[in-house]
N, C-alpha and C positions, 0 to 999 in steps of 0.2 A: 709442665708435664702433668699430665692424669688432671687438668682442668676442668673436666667434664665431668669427672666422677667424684662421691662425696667425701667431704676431708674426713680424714678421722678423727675418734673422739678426742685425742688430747688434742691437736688443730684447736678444738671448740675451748677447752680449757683455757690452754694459752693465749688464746682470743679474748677468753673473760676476764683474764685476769690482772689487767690493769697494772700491766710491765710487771708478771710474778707477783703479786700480793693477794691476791685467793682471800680467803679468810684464815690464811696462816697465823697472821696476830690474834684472833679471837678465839683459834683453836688452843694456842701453847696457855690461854687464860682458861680451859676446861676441864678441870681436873677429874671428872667424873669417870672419863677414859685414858688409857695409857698412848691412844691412837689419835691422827690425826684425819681430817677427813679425806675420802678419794680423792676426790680432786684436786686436793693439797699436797697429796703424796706425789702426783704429777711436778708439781712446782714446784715443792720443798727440794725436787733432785735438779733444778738450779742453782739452788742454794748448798748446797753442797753435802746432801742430806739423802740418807732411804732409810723407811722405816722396815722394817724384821721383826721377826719374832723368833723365840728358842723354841727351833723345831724337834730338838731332841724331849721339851717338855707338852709338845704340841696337845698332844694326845690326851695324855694326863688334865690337863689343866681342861680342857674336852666335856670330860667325865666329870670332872668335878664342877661343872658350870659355870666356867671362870672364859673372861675373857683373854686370848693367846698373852705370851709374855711378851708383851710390842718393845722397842725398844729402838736406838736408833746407831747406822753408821754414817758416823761425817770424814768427811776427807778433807784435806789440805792442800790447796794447791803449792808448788814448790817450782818453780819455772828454773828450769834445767838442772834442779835438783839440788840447789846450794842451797845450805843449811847453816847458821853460826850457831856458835855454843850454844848460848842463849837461847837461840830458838830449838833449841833440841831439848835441852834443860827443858824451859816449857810446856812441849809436847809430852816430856818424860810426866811430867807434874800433872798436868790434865788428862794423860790416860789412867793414873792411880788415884785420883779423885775425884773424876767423873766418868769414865768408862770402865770396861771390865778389869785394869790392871795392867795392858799391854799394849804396846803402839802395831801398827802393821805399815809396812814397807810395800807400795804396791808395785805392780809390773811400770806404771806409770810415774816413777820418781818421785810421788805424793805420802802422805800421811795417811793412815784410816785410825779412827776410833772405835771402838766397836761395844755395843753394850750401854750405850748414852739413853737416860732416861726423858722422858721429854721435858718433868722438869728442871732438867742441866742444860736443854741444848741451849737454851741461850747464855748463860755465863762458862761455858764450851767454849763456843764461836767465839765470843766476848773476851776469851783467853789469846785464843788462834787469832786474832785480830791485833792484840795488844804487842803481839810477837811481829807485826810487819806481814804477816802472813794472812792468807783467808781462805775462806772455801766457797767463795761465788764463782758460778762457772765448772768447778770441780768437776758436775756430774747437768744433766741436762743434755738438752737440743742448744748447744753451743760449742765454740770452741773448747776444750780440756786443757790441763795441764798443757804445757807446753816442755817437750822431753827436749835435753841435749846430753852430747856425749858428756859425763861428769868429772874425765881427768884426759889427758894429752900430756906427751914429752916438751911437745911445742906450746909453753905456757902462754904467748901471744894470741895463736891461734884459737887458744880457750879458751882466753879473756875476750875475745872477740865473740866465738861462737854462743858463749853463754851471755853474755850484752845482747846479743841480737834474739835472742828466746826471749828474756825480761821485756825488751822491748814489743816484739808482736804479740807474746802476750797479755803488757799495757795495752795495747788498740786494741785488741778484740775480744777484750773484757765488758760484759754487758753494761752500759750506760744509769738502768735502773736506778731508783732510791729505794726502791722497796729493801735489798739485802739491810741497808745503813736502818732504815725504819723499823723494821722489823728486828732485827738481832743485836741491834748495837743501839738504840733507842735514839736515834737518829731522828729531825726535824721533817715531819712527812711534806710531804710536796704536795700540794693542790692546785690543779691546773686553773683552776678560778681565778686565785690570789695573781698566779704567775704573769696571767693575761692583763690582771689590772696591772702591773708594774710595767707591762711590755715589754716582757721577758717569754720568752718562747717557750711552750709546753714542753715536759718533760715526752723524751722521746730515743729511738735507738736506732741511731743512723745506719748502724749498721745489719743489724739484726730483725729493725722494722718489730712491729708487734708480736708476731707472731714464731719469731726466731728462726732457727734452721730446721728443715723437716725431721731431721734427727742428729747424734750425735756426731761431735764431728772431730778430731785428732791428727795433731800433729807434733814432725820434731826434727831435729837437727842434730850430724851426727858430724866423727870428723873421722874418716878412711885411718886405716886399716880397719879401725874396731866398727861392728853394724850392730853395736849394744841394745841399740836402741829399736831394733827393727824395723828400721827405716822405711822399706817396702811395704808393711801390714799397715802405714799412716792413710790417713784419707790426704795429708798433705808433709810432704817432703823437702826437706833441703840438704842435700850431700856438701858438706867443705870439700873447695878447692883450695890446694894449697900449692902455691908456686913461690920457690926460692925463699921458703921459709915464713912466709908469709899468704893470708887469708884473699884470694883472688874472687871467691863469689862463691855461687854456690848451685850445683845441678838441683832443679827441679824436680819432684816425683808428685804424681798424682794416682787418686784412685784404689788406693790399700783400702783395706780393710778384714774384718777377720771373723766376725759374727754370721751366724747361719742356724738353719732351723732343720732337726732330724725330718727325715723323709718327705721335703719340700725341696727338689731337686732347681726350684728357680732362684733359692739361696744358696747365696755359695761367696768362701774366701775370694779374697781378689789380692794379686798385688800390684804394688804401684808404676805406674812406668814416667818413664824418664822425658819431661817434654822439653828440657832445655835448660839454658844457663841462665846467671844474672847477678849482676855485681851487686854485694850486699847493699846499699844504700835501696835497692828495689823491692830487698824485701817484704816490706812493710806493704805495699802497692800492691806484690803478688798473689800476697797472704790475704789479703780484703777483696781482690776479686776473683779470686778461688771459692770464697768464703760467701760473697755476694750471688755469685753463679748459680749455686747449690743450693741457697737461698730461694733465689728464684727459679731452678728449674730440678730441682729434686721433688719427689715423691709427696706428696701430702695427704696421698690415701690412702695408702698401704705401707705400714711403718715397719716392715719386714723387707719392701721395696724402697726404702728412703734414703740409705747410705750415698755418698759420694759415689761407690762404685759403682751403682747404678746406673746412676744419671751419666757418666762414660761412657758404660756400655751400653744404655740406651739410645742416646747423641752422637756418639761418636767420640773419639778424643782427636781427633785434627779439629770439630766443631766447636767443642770444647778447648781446646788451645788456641782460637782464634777468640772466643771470646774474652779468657781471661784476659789477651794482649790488648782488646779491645776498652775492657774494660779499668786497664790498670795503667796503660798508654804506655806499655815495656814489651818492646821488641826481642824473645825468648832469641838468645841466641843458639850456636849447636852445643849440647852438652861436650863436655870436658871428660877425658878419662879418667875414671877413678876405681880403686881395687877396696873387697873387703876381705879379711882374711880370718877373723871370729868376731864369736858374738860374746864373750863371756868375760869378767872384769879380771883384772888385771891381780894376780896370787903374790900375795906375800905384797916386798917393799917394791915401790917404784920410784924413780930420782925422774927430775921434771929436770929442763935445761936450764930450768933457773935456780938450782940448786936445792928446790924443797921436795923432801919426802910425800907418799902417798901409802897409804895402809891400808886393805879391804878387809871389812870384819865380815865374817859371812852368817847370815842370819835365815834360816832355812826358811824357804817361801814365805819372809820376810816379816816374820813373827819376831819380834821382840822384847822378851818374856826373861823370867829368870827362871831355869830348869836345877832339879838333883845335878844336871851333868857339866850347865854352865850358867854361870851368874850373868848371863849377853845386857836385861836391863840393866842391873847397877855396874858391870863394868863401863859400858855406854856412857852412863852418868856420870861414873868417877873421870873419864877421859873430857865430858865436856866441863864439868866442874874446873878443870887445870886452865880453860878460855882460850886453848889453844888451836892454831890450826882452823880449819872447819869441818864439818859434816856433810859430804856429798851423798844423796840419796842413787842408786844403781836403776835399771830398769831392769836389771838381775835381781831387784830386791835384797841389794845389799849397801852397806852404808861405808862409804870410803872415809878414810881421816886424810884430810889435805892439809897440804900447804903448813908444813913441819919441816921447821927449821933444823939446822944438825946439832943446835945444841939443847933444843926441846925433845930431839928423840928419843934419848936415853929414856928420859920420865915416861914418855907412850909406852915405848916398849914397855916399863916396869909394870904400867897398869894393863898392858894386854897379856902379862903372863900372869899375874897378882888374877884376875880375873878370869884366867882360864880361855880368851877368847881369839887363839892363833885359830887359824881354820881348819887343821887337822881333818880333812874331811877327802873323800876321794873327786876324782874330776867331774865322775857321774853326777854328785850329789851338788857341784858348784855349779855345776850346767843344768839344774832340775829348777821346776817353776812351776807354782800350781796356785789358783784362785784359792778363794776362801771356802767356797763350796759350804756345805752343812756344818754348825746347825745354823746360819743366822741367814744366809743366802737363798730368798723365797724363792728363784729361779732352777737352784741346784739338785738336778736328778740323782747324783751320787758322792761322794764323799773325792777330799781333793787334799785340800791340803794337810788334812788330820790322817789320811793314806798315803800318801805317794811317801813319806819317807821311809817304812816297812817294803814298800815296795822298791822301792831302790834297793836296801839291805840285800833282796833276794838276787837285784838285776847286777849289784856289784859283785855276788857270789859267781854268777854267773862268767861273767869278765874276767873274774880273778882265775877260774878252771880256762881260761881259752887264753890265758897270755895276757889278759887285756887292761890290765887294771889301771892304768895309765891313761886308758881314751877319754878322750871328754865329749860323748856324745851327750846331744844335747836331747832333751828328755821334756816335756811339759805335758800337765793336766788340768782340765778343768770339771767340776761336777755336771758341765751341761753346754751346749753349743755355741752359746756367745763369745767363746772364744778372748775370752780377759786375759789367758795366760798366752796366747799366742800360740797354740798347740797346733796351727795349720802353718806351721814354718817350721815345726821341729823336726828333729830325724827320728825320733821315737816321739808321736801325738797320742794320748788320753783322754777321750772325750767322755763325761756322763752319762749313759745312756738311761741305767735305771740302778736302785738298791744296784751295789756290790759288780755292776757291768759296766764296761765300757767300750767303746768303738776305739780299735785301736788302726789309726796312721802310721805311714811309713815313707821313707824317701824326701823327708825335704834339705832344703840344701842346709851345710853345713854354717855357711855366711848369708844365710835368710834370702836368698835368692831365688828359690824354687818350693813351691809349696810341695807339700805330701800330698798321699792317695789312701784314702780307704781300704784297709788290708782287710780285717775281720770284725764283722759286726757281734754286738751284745756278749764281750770275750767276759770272764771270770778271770779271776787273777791267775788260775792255774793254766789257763785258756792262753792269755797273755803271755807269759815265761814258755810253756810249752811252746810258742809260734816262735818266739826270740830266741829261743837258745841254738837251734842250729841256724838260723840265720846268721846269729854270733859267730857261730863254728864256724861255719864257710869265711864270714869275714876275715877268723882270725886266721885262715888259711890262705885266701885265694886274695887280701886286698893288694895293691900296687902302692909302694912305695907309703906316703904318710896320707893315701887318701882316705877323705873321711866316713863313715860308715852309710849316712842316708845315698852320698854319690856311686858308693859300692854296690849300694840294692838295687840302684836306677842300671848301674853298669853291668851287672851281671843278669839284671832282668826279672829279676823277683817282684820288683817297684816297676812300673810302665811309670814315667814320668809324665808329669801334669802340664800342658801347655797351657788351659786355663783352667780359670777355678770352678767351672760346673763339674770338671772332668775330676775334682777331688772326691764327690760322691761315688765313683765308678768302681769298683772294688776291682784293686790293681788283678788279680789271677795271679798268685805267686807261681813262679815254675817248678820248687821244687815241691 
């Protein structure tokens, strides 16, 4: 695709740089700057790496002729979100002595640091390495994280479904030596040497030089719960579950969630469903989905580059002919499956095999000791006990597993000693917002340091109409890239500028149907005023336990979105 026309500039970058190694090693030896150079900041988000600065001191530091306060976020990958003690302990340990003091929980099952100097990132990584864990791939023009559902009744099923995430995200982790050379002081590779042995030059079979045209995400979920956002993936797999056991898995292609203000040829997409396939195909599926996209996504226009694209460019029958083609698996017809929410499971849950499950709920997945709760050191004093495990949420929240019935007493003790029951309303369990300002060079306005003041207002609201009980699902981000998934929510918060935001409306309740565009550059008072008798009708006119975004589509306030250009369209509320 776009063969004719010129690649863009990171194309050229990733071309230079010799499988990701740039002059990243010569730069972390520069002390002169807190920064690293452009074109490394292109690569280092391979590695699992973006540089920021504190924009709340941006200005200041301006003035006084200083260069910005640069500093770095790395992230962890966590492949389907399983976490042991140990490696939590860890994470606890290197956000209080090399980042700001607090770990972050993303929408993506992963770790964030925030606040990393540059000269930490290497004995950081260096940390996160020693834990089994790393951040190659994290972030980049590659596969990411790789999300699964983090807890199931059917303990079989989950043992299975998370096996199967660890493993494609083994394969299609980039082949490179540069992460190991670079951060872990690692034996470099020199294609020279390797030819004299007659050993074949370092190379990425999969990825080829120049990687994927852009970022690219997936994950796997297990029906009823769509935690994970199944449909927002660029690549999907639904469990099928027949007689108790793991039968394969439907296929979804083409999510994604990233878009750009008033450039109506970006736009959310979700994924659709092209067929079955018994897990042992996974791995096959996954490489030439991955390959595909490779070769026929976008390379000139990195705002044109996603997965979604290239479907709706090609076609997706041309595209499902090729994937078969190129993975030698014959898609069969997808399988029925239902979802019924997106939000992690409250309070205790018992698994069939008789172990407890706990969700600590950690607000847009800030993990911080507050005046009001102690969430890090309670955290700590729980993984300190070796108990159990640490499930990461795509709610951004951190489940305790696999807790036996004579170890629960002790959990329980340190979840109340701590303060850390979730006491919180449904609204605010259902709420999700990016990092947004100050460290988010992207972010047009404030996200996750607002939205919980703004809830306070939106549960005031609920609580006068009956409603306190709903758990509509609620997300924001400081700006349209869309990380918190706020084009699947029933209440969306986009960034527009300082203190506004674009507010959405009408998506499905089970991530099924995107929202629409209600009212552009709202004010918070903008915001509440538009919702509250929306509320009120709701809390009058819904049917039976339907959900709130299906009520807007139903009674026609929300025109519902058949595709994702039509989320620009500003729905025309009726009343």
């Amino acid at each position: 695709m776009s063969k004719d026309k010129p690649l863009s500039e990171v194309e050229g970058i990733k071309s230079r740089s010799r499988l990701l190694r740039g002059t990243l090693a010569e730069g972390l030896q520069d002390l002169v700057t807190g920064a690293i150079a452009d074109d490394d900041t292109q690569l280092s988000k391979f590695h699992g790496i973006y540089m920021q600065d504190d924009r709340d001191v941006r200005a200041e530091r301006r003035k006084q002729k200083l260069e910005p306060a640069y500093s770095f976020m790395i992230r962890a990958r966590v492949p389907a979100g399983l976490c042991t003690p140990a490696q939590w302990l860890a994470m606890d340990q290197l956000a209080r002595t090399h980042a700001n003091g607090s770990l972050r929980l993303t929408t993506r099952q992963a770790f964030q640091f925030h606040g990393v100097i540059k000269t930490k990132l290497k004995a950081t990584i260096a940390g996160i390495n020693e834990t089994l864990l790393d951040t190659l791939a994290a972030c980049g023009d590659v596969n990411r994280n790789v999300m699964a559902t983090p807890v199931a009744e059917n303990t079989r099923v989950h043992a299975a479904v998370a096996d199967w995430a660890q493993k494609v995200s083994d394969h299609l982790t980039p082949r490179t030596g540069a992460y190991h050379e670079i951060w872990l002081d690692g034996e470099k590779i020199v294609e020279a040497d390797s030819l004299a042995v007659g050993v074949a030059p370092e190379a990425e079979p999969i990825y080829g030089s120049t990687y994927l045209p852009r970022k690219f995400k997936m994950a796997l979920v297990i029906p009823p719960s769509n935690d994970v956002d199944i449909f927002a993936q660029d690549l999907g797999f639904i469990a099928i579950v027949e007689q108790g056991e793991l039968a394969g898995f439907n296929v979804t292609v083409g999510g994604g969630m990233g878009m750009a203000h008033g450039l109506a040829e970006t736009y959310p997409r979700l994924g659709d469903v092209i067929g079955f396939v018994a897990p042992e195909d996974l791995i096959a599926i996954s490489e030439a989905v991955v390959t595909t996209q490779r070769d026929h996504g976008d390379r000139s226009n990195r705002k044109h580059a996603r997965l979604k694209y290239t479907i709706d460019d090609l076609g997706l029958d041309w595209f499902k002919g090729e994937v078969e083609a190129r993975s030698g698996v014959t898609l069969a017809p997808a399988r029925p499956s239902e979802f019924s929410h997106r939000d992690d499971p409250a309070g205790w849950l018992r698994d069939d095999a008789g172990f407890w499950h706990y969700t600590v709920f950690a607000e847009n997945g800030r993990v911080a000791d507050t005046e009001s709760r102690a969430l890090m050191s309670g955290l700590r004093a729980l993984a300190e006990t070796g108990i159990g495990e640490f499930r990461l949420t795509a709610n951004q929240n951190v489940i305790l597993s696999n807790i036996s019935d004579a170890d629960k007493p002790a959990v329980e003790a340190i979840i109340e000693d701590y303060g850390l029951e979730q006491g919180v309303t449904p609204l605010r369990l259902n709420a999700m917002a990016c990092v947004g300002f100050p460290t988010c060079g992207l972010a047009m306005a404030e996200s996750e340091r607002y939205l919980p003041s703004l809830v306070d207002r939106l549960d005031d609201i609920l609580l006068r109409h009956g409603l306190e009980d709903e758990p509509i699902v609620i997300r924001m981000t400081g700006c349209p890239n869309g990380c918190a998934r706020p084009y699947v929510a029933e209440i969306g918060l986009v960034g527009k500028s300082a203190d506004r935001y674009n507010l959405f409306l009408g998506g499905g309740f089970d991530g099924r149907r995107l929202n629409r565009l209600h009212l552009e550059s709202a004010t918070e008072e903008d915001i509440l005023q538009t919702l509250e008798p929306l509320i009120g009708d709701f809390a009058a006119e819904r049917q039976g336990d339907e959900p709130f975004g299906d009520f807007l589509v139903r009674v026609g306030h929300v025109k519902p979105v058949a595709a994702g250009p039509q989320v620009h369209q500003i729905s025309g509320a009726t009343s």
